[in-house]
C-alpha positions as CSV (number, residue, x, y, z in Angstrom):
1,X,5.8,38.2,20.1
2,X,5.6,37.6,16.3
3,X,4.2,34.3,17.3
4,X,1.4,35.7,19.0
5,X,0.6,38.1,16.5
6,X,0.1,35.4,13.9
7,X,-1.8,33.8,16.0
8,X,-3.7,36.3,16.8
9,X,-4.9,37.4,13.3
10,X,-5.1,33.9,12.5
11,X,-8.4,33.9,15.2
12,X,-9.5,36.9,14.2
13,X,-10.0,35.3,10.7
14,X,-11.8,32.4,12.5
15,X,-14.1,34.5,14.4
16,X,-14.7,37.1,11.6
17,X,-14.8,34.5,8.5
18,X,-17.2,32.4,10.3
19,X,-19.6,34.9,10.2
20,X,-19.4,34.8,6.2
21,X,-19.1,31.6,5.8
22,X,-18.2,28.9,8.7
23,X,-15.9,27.3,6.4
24,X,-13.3,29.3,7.9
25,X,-13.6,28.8,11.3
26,X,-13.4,25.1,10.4
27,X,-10.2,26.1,8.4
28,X,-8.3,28.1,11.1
29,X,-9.1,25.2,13.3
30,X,-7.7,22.1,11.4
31,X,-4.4,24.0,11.1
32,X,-4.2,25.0,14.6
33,X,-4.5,21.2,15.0
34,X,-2.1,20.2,12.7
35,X,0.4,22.4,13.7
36,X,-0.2,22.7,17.1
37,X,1.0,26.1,18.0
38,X,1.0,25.6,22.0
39,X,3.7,23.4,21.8
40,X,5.8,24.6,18.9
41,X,5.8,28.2,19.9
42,X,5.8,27.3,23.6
43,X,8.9,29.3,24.6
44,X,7.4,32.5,23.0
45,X,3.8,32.9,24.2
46,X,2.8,34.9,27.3
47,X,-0.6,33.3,27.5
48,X,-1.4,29.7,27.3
49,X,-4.6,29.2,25.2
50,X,-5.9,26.2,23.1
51,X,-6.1,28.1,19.8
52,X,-8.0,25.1,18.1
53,X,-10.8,25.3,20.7
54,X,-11.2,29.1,20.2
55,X,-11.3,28.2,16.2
56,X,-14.3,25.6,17.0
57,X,-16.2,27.5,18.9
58,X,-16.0,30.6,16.1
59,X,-17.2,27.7,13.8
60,X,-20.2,26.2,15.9
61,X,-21.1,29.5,16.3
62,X,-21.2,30.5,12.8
63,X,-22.8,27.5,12.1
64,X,-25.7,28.0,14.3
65,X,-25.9,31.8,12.8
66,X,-26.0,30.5,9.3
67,X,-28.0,27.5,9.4
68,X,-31.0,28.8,7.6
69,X,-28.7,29.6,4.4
70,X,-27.0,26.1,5.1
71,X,-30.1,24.0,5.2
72,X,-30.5,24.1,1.7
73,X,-26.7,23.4,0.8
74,X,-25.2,20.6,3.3
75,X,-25.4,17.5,1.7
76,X,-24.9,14.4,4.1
77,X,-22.3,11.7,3.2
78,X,-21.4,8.3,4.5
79,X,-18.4,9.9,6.0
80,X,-21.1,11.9,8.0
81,X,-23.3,9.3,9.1
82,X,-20.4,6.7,10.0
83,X,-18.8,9.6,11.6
84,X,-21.8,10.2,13.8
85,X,-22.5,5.9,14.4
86,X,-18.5,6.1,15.7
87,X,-19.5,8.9,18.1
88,X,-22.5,7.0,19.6
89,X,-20.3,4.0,20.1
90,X,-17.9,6.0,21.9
91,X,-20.8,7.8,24.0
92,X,-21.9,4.5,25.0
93,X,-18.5,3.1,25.8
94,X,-18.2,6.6,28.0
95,X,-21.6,5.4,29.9
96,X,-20.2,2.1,30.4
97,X,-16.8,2.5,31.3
98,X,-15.6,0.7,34.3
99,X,-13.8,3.9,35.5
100,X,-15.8,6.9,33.9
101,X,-13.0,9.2,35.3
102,X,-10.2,7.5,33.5
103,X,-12.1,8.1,30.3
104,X,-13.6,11.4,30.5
105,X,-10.5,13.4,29.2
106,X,-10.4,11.1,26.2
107,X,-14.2,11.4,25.7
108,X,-13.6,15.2,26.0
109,X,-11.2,15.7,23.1
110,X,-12.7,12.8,21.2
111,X,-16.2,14.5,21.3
112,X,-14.5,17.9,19.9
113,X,-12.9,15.8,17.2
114,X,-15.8,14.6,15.8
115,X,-17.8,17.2,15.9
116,X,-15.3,19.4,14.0
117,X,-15.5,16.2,11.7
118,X,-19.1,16.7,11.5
119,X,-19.3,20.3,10.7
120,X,-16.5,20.3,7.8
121,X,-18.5,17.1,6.3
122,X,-21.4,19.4,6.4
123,X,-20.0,22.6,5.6
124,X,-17.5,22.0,2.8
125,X,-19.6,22.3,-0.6
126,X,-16.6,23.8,-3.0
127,X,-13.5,22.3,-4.7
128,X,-11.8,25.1,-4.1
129,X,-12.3,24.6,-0.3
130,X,-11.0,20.6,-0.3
131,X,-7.8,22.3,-2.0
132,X,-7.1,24.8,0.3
133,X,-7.0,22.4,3.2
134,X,-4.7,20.3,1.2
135,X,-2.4,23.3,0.7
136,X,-2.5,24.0,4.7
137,X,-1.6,20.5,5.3
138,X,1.4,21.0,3.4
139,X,2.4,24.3,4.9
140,X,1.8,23.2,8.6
141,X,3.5,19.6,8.1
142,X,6.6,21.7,5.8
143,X,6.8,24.6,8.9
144,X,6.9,21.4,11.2
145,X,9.6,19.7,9.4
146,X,11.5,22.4,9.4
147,X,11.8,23.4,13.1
148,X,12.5,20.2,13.6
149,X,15.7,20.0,11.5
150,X,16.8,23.4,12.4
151,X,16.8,22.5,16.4
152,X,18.8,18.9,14.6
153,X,21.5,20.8,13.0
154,X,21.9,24.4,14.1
155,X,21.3,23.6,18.1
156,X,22.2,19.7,17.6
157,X,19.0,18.9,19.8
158,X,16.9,15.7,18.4
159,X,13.5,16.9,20.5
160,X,11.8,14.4,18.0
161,X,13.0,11.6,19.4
162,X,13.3,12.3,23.4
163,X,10.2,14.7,23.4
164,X,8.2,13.8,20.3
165,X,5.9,16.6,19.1
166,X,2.5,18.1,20.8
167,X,1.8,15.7,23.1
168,X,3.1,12.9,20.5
169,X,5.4,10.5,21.0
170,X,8.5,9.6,18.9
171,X,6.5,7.3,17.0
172,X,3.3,9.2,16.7
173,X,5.6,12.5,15.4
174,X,7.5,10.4,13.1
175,X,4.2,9.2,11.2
176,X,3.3,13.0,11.2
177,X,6.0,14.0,9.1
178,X,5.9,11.0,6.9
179,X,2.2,11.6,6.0
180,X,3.5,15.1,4.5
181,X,6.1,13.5,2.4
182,X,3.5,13.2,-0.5
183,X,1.8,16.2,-0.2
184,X,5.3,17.7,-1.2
185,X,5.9,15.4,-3.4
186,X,2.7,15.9,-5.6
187,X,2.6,19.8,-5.1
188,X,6.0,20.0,-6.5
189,X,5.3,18.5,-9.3
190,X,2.3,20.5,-10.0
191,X,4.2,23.7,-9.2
192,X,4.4,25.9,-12.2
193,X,7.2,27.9,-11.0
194,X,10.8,26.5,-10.3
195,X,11.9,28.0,-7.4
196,X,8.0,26.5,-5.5
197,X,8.9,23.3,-7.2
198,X,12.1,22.5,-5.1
199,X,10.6,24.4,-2.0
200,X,7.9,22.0,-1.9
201,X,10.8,19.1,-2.8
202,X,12.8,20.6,0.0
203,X,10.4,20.7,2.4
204,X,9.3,16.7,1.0
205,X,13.5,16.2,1.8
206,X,12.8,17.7,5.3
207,X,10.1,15.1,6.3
208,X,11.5,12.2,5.2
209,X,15.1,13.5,7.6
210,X,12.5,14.1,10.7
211,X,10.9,10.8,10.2
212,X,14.4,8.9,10.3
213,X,15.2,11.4,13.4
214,X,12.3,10.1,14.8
215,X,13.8,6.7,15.3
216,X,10.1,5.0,14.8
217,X,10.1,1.9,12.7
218,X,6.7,1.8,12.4
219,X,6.7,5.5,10.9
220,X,9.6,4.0,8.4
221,X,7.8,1.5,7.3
222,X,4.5,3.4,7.1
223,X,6.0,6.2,5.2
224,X,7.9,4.0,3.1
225,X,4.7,2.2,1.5
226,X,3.2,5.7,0.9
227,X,5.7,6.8,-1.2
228,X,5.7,3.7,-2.9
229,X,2.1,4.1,-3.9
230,X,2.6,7.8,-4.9
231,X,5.3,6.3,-7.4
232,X,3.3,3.4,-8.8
233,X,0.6,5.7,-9.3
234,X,2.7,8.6,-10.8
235,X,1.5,8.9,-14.6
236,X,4.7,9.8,-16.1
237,X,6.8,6.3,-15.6
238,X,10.2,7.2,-16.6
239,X,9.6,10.7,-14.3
240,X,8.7,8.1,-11.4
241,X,11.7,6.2,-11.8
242,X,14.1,8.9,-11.8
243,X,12.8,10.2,-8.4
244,X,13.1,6.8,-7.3
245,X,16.4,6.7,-7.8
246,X,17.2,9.9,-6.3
247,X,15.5,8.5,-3.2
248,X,17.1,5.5,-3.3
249,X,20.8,7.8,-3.4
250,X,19.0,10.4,-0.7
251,X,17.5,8.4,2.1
252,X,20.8,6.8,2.5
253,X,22.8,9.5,2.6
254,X,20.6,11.2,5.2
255,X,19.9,8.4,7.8
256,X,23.4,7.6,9.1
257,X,24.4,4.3,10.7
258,X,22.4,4.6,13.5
259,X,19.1,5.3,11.9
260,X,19.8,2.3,9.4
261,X,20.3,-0.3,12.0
262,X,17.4,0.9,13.9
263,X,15.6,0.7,11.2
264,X,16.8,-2.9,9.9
265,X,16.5,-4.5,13.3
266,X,12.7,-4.8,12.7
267,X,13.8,-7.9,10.4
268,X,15.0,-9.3,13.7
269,X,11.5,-9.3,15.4
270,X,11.4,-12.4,17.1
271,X,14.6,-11.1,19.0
272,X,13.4,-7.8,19.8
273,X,12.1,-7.0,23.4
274,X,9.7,-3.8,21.7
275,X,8.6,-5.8,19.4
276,X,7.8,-8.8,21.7
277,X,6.0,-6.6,24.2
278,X,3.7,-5.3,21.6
279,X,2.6,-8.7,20.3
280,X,1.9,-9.2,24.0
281,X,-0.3,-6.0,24.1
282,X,-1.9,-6.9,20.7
283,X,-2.6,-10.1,22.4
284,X,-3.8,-9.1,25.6
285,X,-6.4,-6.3,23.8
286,X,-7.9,-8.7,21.8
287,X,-8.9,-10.9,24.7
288,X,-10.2,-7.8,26.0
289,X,-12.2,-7.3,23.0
290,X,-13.8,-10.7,23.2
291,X,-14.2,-10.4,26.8
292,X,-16.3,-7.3,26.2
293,X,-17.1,-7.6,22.5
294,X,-20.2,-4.5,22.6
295,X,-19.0,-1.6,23.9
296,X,-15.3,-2.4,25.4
297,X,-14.0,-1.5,28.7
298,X,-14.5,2.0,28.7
299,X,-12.8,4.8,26.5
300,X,-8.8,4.1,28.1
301,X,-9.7,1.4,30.5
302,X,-7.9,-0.9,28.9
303,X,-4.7,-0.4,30.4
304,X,-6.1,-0.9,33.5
305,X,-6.7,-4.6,32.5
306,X,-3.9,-5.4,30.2
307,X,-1.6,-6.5,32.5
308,X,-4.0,-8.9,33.5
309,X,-4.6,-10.7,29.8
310,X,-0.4,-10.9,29.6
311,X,0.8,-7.5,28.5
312,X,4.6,-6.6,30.0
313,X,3.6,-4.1,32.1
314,X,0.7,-2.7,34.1
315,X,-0.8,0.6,32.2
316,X,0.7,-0.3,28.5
317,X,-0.8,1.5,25.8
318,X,-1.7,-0.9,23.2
319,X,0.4,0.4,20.3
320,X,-2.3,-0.6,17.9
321,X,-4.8,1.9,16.9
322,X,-7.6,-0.5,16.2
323,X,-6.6,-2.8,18.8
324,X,-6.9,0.5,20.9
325,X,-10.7,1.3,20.0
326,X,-12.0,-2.7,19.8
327,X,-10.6,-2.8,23.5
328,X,-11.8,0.3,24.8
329,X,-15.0,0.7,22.7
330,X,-15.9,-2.6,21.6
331,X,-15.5,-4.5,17.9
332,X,-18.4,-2.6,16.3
333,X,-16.4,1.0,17.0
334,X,-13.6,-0.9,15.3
335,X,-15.3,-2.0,12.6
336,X,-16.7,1.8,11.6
337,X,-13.4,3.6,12.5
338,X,-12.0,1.3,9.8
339,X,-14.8,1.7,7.2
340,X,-14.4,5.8,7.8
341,X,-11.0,4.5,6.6
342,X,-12.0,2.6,3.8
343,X,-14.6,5.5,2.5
344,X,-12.1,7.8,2.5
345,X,-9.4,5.8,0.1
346,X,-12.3,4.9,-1.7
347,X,-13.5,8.0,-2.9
348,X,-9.5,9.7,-3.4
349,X,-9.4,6.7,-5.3
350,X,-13.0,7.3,-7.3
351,X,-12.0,10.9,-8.1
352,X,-8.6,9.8,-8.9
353,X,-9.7,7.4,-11.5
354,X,-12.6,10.3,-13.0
355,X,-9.7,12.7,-13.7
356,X,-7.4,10.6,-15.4
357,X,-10.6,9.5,-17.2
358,X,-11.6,13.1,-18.0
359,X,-7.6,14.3,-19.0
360,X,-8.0,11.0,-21.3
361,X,-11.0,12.2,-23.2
362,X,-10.3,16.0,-23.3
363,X,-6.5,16.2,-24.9
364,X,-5.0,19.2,-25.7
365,X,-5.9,20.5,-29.2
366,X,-4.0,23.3,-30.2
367,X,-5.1,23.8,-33.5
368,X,-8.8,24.4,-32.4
369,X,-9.5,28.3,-32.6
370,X,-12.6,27.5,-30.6
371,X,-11.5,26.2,-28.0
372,X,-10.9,28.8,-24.8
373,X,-8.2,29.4,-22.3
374,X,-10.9,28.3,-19.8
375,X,-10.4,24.5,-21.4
376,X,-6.4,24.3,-20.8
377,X,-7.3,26.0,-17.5
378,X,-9.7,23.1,-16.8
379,X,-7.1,20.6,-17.8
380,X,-4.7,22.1,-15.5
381,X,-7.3,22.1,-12.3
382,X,-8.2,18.4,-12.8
383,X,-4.6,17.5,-13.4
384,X,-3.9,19.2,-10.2
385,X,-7.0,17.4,-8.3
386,X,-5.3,13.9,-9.8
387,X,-2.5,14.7,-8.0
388,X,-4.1,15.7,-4.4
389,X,-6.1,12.4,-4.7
390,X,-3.1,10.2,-4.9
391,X,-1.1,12.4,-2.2
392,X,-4.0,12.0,0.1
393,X,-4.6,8.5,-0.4
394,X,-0.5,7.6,0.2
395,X,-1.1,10.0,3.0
396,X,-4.0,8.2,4.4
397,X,-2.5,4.6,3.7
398,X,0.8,5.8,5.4
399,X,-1.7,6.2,8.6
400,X,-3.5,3.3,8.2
401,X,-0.4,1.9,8.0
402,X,1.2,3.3,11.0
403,X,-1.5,3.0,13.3
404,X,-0.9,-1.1,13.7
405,X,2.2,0.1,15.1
406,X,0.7,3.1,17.1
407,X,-2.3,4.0,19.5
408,X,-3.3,7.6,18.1
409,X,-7.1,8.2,18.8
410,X,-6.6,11.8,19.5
411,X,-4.4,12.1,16.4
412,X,-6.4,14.9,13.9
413,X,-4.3,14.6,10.6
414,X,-5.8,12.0,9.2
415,X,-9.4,13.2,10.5
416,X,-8.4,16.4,8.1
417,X,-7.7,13.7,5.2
418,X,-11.3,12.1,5.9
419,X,-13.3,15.5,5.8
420,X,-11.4,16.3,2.2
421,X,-12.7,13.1,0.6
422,X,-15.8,13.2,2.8
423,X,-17.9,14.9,-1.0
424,X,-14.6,14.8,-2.5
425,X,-16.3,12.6,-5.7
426,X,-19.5,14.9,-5.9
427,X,-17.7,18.1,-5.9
428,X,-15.5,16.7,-8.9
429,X,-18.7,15.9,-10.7
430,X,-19.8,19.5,-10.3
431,X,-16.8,21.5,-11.3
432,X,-16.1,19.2,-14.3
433,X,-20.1,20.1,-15.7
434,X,-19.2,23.8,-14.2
435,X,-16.3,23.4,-17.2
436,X,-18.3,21.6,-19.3
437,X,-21.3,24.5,-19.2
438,X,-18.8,27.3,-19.9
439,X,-17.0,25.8,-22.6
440,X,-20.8,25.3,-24.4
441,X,-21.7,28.9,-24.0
442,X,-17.8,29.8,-25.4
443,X,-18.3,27.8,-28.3
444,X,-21.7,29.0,-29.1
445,X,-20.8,32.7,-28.5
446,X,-18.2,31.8,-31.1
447,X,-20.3,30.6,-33.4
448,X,-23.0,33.3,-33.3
449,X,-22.3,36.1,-36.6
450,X,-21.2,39.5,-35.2
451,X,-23.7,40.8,-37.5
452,X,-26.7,38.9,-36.0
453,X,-25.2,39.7,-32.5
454,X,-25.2,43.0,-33.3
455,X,-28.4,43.5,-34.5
456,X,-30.4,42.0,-31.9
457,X,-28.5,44.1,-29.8
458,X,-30.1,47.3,-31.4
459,X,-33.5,46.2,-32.4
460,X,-36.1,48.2,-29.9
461,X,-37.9,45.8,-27.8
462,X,-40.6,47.8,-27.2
463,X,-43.9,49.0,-29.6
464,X,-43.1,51.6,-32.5
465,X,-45.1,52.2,-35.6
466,X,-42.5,50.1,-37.5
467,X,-42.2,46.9,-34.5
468,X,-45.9,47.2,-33.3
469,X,-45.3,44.1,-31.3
470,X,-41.8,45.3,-29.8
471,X,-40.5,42.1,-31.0
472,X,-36.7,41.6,-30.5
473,X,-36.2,39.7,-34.3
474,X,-39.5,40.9,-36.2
């Protein structure tokens, strides 16, 4: 009943908040869709609703009520307009499709996708906002992680692997988990208190377990080149190599026999039946592709032709995301899925790369008595907005990564990731001369003599005999 009750309240801040601002609808939404409370709470809910839809609607709706007052703040981005090009594709590909009624549940969820997409492109205009989402991610991927290895070592069940997780396989729950690994990692180390620092480690410990649990090779190796580029990226070397060492004594510990030879008979490709029956899919849905190089088969008709252009098996999934959309939708949908891709990296990486920029020209100096607590405050948000960048972009790549290995089009995670970098570079820009601004007027307030300040603050500004021209400094 708790469950419910979270729930619950968690709608009601959807449906109320949207009205204020429909930010929050689009809020309540991405983590109902991230965490995915119809299936993790299953066992415990007397109704069966789709709490993300209820979230969306609250936010089209608030949308719609607010669009006057947001006329004159959204902003569009190239995330927005590829966003809405990939949509139109798809459309098409829905119009086209060889067996419309094989495609229209796709098209269905795909259409909701992107037009939640849409509206948080639009709608997000704060810093504050992109870092709250961040925070969510890690809270929904950390709760995850942690159901899954209680049921692992208090009930000894290993759902993960036999079930997956909301309507994702092993392979597609695996990846989940390993894309949170370096949101934990960086909010740890930004943590200012100890005991939130080795929560947020924890929790980083926890994903990397589920992963391996998972038994997906392609989620190993996708989560194991995300960490890598958190590390390279890390500022402080020597702090970098210590946790790499701790990984490199952790991992092992926690994977087992079984989980290690899983994962090292990927070096052993050529030999392995999975493996061989994906490079027959990969195969077979790129002859699709060039069959029907505009506008595919149709949104999931593919597997209806697979088998045909030599895959194993009638009705295989491809196992490649953009193998997945070039069949289905045709090379040009492939093309912008992947430059939504790029854009995203690209701006974490801009905005990474303007912070450590900024932190380089704005040092600490402690011996100024000019300079305000707002400065070392400002120091601390842009250290902290270095350090979402680079968890997003491992967290991104991780996907990117992954998803040769997996067919996920329905997968919203890393549609989260591109709505945060979406303005991501803009909104830096703007906070930093917010900073900038305040620290002017501190200064100058500084600099202005009490006595002068005080005077003008008693001189009448109005006519007497002695100020006939109510002048405020006669």
């Amino acid at each position: 009943m708790k469950h419910l009750l979270v729930l619950t309240i968690a709608v009601m801040v959807s449906v109320v908040g949207s009205f204020y601002s429909p930010f929050w609808g689009v809020f309540v939404y991405y983590g109902f869709a991230v965490l995915r409370p119809q299936y993790l709470w299953a066992w415990s809910l007397p109704v069966e609703w789709r709490w993300s839809l209820i979230a969306a609607g609250a936010a089209i709706l608030g949308s719609f009520l607010a669009l006057p007052r947001l006329i004159a703040t959204i902003k569009m981005s190239w995330t927005a307009l590829l966003t809405a090009i990939f949509g139109l594709l798809l459309l098409i590909s829905y119009l086209l499709a060889h067996n419309p009624d094989l495609s229209t549940w796709y098209a269905t969820e795909t259409a909701k996708i992107l037009v939640m997409v849409l509206l948080g492109c639009l709608l997000i205009n704060q810093l504050w906002q992109v870092r709250l989402l961040s925070a969510m991610v890690l809270c929904c991927i950390g709760y995850i992680a942690y159901e899954v290895n209680s049921l692992y070592l208090i009930d000894g069940r290993l759902d993960i692997y036999h079930y997956g997780y909301g309507g994702l396989d092993n392979n597609g729950a695996g990846l989940m988990l390993a894309m949170g690994v370096p949101f934990a990692y960086v909010y740890g180390l930004s943590a200012t208190r100890r005991p939130v620092r080795w929560l947020c480690w924890l929790l980083g410990i926890a994903m990397i377990h589920g992963t391996m649990m998972s038994y997906s090779r392609g989620a190993m190796v996708a989560g194991l080149v995300g960490v890598v580029w958190v590390l390279a990226f890390h500022r402080s070397r020597f702090q970098a190599l210590v946790i790499t060492m701790c990984l490199c004594a952790i991992v092992p510990a926690l994977a087992g026999r079984e989980i290690t030879e899983e994962f090292k008979s990927a070096q052993n490709y050529a030999e392995d039946p999975s493996a061989q029956s994906r490079f027959n899919s990969w195969s077979a849905a790129w002859e699709i592709a060039l069959d029907n190089p505009l506008f595919g088969q149709g949104i999931r008709n593919s597997q209806l032709y697979v088998f045909q252009y030599g895959a194993d098996k009638v009705g295989r999934t491809i196992h490649n995301q953009y193998l997945q959309i070039a069949a289905d939708s045709g090379i040009p949908a492939m093309l912008v899925y992947i430059s939504l891709l790029v854009v995203a990296l690209g701006n974490y990486r801009q905005t990474f790369h303007f912070c450590l920029l900024w932190l380089q020209d704005h040092p600490p100096n402690p011996d100024s008595l000019l300079e305000p607590d707002s400065l070392a405050t400002s120091r601390a948000e842009i250290y902290q907005l270095s350090l979402m960048c680079n968890a997003a972009t491992g967290s991104l790549l991780i996907f990117a990564v992954g998803s040769v290995f997996i067919s996920l089009e329905l997968f919203e995670f890393p549609w989260v990731l591109i709505v945060m970098a979406s303005s991501l570079p803009i909104l830096a820009r703007q906070r930093v001369a917010e900073f900038h601004a305040a620290h002017a007027a501190a200064k100058s307030a500084a600099k202005t003599p009490k006595k002068d300040r005080s005077k003008s603050a008693t001189l009448p500004r109005f006519p007497t005999p002695a100020n006939p021209r109510g002048l405020a400094h006669p």
